[in-house]
C-alpha positions as CSV (number, residue, x, y, z in Angstrom):
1,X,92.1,-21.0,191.8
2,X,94.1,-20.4,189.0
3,X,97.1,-22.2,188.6
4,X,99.3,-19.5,187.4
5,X,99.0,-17.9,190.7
6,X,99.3,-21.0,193.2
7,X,102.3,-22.0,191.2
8,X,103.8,-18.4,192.1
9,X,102.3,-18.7,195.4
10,X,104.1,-22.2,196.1
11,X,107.4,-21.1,194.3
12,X,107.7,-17.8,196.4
13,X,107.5,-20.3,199.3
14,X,109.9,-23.2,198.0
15,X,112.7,-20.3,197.3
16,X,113.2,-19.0,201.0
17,X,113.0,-22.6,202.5
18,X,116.1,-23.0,204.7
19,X,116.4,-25.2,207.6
20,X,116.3,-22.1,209.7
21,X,112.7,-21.9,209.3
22,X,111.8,-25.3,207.6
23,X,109.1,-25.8,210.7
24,X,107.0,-22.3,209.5
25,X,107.6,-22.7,205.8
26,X,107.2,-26.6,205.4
27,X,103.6,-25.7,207.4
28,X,102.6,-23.1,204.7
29,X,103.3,-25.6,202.1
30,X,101.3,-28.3,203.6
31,X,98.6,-25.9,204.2
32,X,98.5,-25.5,200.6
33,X,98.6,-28.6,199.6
34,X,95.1,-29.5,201.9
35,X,93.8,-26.4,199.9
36,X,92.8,-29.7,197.5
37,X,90.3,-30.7,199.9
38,X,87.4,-28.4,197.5
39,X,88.8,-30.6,194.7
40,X,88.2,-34.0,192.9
41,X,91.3,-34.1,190.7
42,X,94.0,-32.9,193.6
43,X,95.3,-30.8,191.3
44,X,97.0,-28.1,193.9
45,X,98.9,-30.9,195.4
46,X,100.1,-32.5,192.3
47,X,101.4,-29.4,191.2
48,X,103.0,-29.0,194.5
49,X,104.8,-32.5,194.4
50,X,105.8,-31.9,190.9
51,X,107.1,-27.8,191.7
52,X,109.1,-30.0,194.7
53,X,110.8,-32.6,193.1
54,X,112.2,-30.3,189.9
55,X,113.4,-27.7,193.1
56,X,115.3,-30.6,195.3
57,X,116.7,-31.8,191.3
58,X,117.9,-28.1,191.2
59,X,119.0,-27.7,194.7
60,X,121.1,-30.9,195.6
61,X,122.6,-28.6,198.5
62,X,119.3,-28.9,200.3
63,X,118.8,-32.3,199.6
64,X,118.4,-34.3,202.9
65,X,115.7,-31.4,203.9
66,X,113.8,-31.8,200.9
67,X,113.7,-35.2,201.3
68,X,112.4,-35.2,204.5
69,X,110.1,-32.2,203.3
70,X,108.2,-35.1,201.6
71,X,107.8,-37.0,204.2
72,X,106.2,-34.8,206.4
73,X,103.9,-33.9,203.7
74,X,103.1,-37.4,203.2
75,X,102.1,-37.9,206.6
76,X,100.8,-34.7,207.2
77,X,98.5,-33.6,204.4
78,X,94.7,-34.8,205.2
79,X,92.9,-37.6,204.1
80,X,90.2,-35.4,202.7
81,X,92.5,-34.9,199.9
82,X,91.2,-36.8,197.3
83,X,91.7,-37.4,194.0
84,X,89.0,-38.8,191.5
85,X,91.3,-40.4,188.6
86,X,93.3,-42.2,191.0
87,X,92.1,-45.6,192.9
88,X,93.5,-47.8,195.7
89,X,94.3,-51.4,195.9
90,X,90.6,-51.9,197.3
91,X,88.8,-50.0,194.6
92,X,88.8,-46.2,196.5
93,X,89.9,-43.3,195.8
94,X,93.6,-42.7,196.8
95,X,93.5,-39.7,199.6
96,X,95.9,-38.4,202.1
97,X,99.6,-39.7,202.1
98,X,99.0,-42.7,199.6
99,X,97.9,-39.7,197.3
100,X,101.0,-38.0,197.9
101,X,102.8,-40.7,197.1
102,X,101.8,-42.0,194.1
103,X,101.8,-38.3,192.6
104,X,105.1,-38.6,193.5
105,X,106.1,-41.8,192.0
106,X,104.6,-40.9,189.0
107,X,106.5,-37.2,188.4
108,X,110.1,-39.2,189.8
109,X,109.5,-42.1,187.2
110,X,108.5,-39.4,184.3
111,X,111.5,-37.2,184.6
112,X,114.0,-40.9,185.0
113,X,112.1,-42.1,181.4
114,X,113.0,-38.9,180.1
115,X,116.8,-38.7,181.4
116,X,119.6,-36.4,181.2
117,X,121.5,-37.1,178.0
118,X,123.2,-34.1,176.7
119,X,126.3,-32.8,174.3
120,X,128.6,-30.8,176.7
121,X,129.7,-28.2,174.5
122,X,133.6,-27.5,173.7
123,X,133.1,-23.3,174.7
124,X,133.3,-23.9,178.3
125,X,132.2,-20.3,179.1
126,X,128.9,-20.3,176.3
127,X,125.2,-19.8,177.9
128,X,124.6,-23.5,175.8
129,X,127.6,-24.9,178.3
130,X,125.9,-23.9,181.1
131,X,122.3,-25.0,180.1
132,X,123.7,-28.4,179.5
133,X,125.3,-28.3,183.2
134,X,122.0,-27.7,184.6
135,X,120.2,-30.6,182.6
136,X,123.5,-32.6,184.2
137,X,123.2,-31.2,187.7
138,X,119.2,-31.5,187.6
139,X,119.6,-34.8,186.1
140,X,121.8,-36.3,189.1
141,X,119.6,-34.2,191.8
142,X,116.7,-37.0,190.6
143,X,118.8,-39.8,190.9
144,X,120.0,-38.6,194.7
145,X,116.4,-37.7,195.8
146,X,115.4,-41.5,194.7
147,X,117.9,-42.6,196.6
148,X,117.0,-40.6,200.0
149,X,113.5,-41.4,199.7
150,X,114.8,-45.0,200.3
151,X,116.4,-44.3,203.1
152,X,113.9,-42.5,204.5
153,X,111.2,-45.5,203.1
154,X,109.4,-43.5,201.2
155,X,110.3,-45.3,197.9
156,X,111.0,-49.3,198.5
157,X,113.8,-51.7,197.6
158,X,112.3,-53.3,194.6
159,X,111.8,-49.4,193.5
160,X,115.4,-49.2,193.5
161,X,116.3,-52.5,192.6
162,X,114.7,-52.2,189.3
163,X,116.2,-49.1,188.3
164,X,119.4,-50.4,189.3
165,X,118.9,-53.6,187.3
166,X,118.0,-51.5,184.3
167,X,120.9,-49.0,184.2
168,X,123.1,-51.8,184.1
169,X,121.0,-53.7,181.3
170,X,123.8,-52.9,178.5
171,X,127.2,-52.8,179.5
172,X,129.2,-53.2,175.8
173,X,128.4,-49.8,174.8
174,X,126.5,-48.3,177.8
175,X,125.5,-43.9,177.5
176,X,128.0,-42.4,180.2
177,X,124.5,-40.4,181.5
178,X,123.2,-44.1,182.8
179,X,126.4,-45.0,184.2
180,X,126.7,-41.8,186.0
181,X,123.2,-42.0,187.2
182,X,123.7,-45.3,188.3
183,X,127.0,-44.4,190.3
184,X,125.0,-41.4,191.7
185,X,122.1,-44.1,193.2
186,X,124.1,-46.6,194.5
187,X,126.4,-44.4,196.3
188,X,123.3,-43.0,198.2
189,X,121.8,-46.2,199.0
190,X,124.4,-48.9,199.1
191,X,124.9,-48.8,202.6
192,X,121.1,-49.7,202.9
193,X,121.3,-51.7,199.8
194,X,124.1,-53.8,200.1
195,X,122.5,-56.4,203.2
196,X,121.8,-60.3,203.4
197,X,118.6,-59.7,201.7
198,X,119.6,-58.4,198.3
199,X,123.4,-59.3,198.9
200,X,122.3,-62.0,195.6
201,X,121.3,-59.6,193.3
202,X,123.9,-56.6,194.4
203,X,127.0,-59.1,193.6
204,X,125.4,-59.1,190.2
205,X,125.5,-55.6,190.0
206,X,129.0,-55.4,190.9
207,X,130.0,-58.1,188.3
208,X,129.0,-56.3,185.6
209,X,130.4,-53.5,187.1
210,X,133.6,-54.8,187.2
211,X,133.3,-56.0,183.5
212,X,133.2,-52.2,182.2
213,X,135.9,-51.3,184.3
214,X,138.1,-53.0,181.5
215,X,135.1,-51.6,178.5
216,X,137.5,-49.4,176.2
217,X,134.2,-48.1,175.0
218,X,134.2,-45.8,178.1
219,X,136.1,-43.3,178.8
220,X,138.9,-43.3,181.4
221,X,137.0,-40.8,183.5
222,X,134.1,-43.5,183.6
223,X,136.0,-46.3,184.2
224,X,138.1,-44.7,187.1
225,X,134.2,-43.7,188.3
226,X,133.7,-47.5,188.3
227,X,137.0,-48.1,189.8
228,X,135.5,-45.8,192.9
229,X,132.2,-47.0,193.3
230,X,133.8,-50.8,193.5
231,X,136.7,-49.4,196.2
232,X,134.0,-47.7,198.3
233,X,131.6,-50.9,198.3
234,X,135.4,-52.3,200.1
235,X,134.9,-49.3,202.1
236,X,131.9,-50.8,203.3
237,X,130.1,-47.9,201.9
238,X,132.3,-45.1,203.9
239,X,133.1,-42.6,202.1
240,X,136.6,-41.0,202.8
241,X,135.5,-36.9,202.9
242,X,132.2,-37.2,203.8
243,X,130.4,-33.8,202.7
244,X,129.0,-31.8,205.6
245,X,125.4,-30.9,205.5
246,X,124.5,-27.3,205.0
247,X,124.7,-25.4,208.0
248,X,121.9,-23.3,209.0
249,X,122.0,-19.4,209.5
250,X,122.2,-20.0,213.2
251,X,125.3,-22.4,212.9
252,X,126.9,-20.1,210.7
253,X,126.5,-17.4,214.0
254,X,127.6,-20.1,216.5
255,X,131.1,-20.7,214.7
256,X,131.6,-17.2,214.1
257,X,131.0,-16.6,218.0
258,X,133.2,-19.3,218.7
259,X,136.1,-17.9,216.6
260,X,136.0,-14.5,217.8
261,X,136.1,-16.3,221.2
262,X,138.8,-18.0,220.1
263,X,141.0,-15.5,218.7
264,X,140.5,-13.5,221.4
265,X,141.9,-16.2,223.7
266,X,144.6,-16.9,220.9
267,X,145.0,-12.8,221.5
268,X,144.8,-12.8,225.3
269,X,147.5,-15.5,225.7
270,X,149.6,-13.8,223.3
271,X,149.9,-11.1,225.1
272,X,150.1,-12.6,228.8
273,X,153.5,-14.6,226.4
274,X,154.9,-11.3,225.7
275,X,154.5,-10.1,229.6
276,X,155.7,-13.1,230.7
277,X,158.6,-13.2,228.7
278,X,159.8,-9.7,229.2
279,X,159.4,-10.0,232.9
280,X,161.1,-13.0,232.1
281,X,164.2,-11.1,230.5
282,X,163.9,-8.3,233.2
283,X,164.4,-10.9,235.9
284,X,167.7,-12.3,234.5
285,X,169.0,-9.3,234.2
286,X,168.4,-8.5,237.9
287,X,170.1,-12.4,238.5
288,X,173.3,-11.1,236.5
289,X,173.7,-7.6,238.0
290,X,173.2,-8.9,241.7
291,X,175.5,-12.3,241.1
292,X,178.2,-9.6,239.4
293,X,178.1,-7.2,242.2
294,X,178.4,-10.3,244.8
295,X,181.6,-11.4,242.9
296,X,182.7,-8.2,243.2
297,X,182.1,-7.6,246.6
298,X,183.8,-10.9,247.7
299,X,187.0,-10.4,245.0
300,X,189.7,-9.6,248.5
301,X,192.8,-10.2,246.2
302,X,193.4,-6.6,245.8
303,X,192.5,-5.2,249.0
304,X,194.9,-2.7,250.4
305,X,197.2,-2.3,246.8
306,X,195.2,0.6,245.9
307,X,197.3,3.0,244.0
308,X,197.4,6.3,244.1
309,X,197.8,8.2,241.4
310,X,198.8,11.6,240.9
311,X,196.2,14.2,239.7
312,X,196.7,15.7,236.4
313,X,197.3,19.4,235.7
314,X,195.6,20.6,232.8
């Protein structure tokens, strides 16, 4: 098949994904990816793995769904899948998951060698500004998928652990991109991270950490960023305004239901206020007019001095 048109074919796919119908459209990709069972060089499914990672770099919104979009197609996709140029440990070829995997090592560890550096330019509203955002905002998405392919196990600790140890290799005159990346990564993970077992090496970390906090090589924004990332490993890795996950399309219709709901209840109770309050008002006044025409009715004082007065002659 040509790969002009799986690529389109996959793309098409990757672009409607929402967690609406993740189930249908997570299938279809999977389905394409076993379409490498007629090869010997799995080249449909690396291109799938590779089309995936740039989208979930591009689309940090969708992140924890893309990430687990991974690892259903590494447990999912058959063991037919084969691919020639790769072996195992025990001398076979790498099929199935394992295959999955190590195409996906290999495209995550490409685009970290290649990094994010860029020049933000000073015209804020230029197309080059906004090119440069992207390289930034695709550059960070790569960091954050490492980071929940940990969690999720996908990627081990010594995966992370290296990269960590290497970001933090030169701290006199660091590039802000590393730092930032390196913020980025241990943000996701520290929580995981940060246990007995690597509690050693993660002190390290945060000593040198600490050491660029005072660096007047950095910028203030970077050293304040350091400042954070110390203050939430204090936090015990809790972040203060933790973001919400997307909602689905079907969320999005529950909370509007349960608004309108609501402000019809706000609506209904507003009005039974105004009824009760005028009935309210309406009762008082009955009280006043009925206690006046008692006190009238018991005032004796003047009983039997009625005048009489004589009647006028127009």
């Amino acid at each position: 098949m040509d790969e002009k048109v799986f690529k389109r074919r996959i793309m098409a796919l990757l672009n409607i994904i929402t967690p609406d119908n993740y189930d249908a459209v997570s299938d279809d990709l999977i389905e394409w990816g076993n379409k490498s069972v007629k090869e010997t060089d799995g080249r449909i499914l690396r291109k799938l793995v590779q089309l995936l990672v740039e989208k979930t770099a591009d689309e940090r919104t969708w992140m924890k769904m893309y990430a687990n979009l991974f690892l259903k197609l590494i447990s999912k996709i058959s063991n037919d899948v084969q691919d020639h140029s790769e072996r195992s440990k025990s001398g076979g070829y790498l099929s199935g998951g394992s295959l999955v995997r190590k195409y996906l090592l290999q495209k995550c560890q490409e685009d970290f060698e290649r990094g994010w550096k860029v020049d933000m330019p000073e015209a804020k509203q230029s197309e080059e500004f906004y090119d440069a955002l992207a390289i930034k905002r695709r550059g960070l998405g790569l960091v954050e998928l490492i980071g929940e392919l940990y969690l999720l196990d996908v990627l081990t600790a010594h995966i992370i652990m290296s990269s960590l140890r290497r970001m933090l290799t030169n701290i006199e005159t660091p590039e802000k991109e590393v730092l930032e990346s390196m913020m980025k990564l241990l943000s996701t993970v520290g929580k995981k991270l940060d246990t007995l077992e690597h509690k050693t090496e993660v002190n390290l970390y945060f000593e040198r950490i600490k050491s660029m906090t005072t660096n007047e090589n950095l910028s203030s924004r970077i050293r304040l960023l350091l400042m954070n990332t110390i203050e939430l490993r204090k936090r015990r890795w809790e972040v203060r305004h933790a973001e919400e996950a997307p909602k689905s399309i079907a969320q999005l219709h529950q909370d509007m239901e349960r608004e309108k709901l609501a402000k019809q209840a706000r609506s209904s109770s507003g009005r039974r206020n105004e009824s009760n309050e005028h009935r309210g008002r309406r009762d008082i006044d009955a009280r006043n007019i009925r206690r006046e025409a008692a006190q009238s009715a018991g005032d004796l004082s003047n009983f039997g001095n009625l005048s009489r007065s004589k009647p006028s002659i127009g």
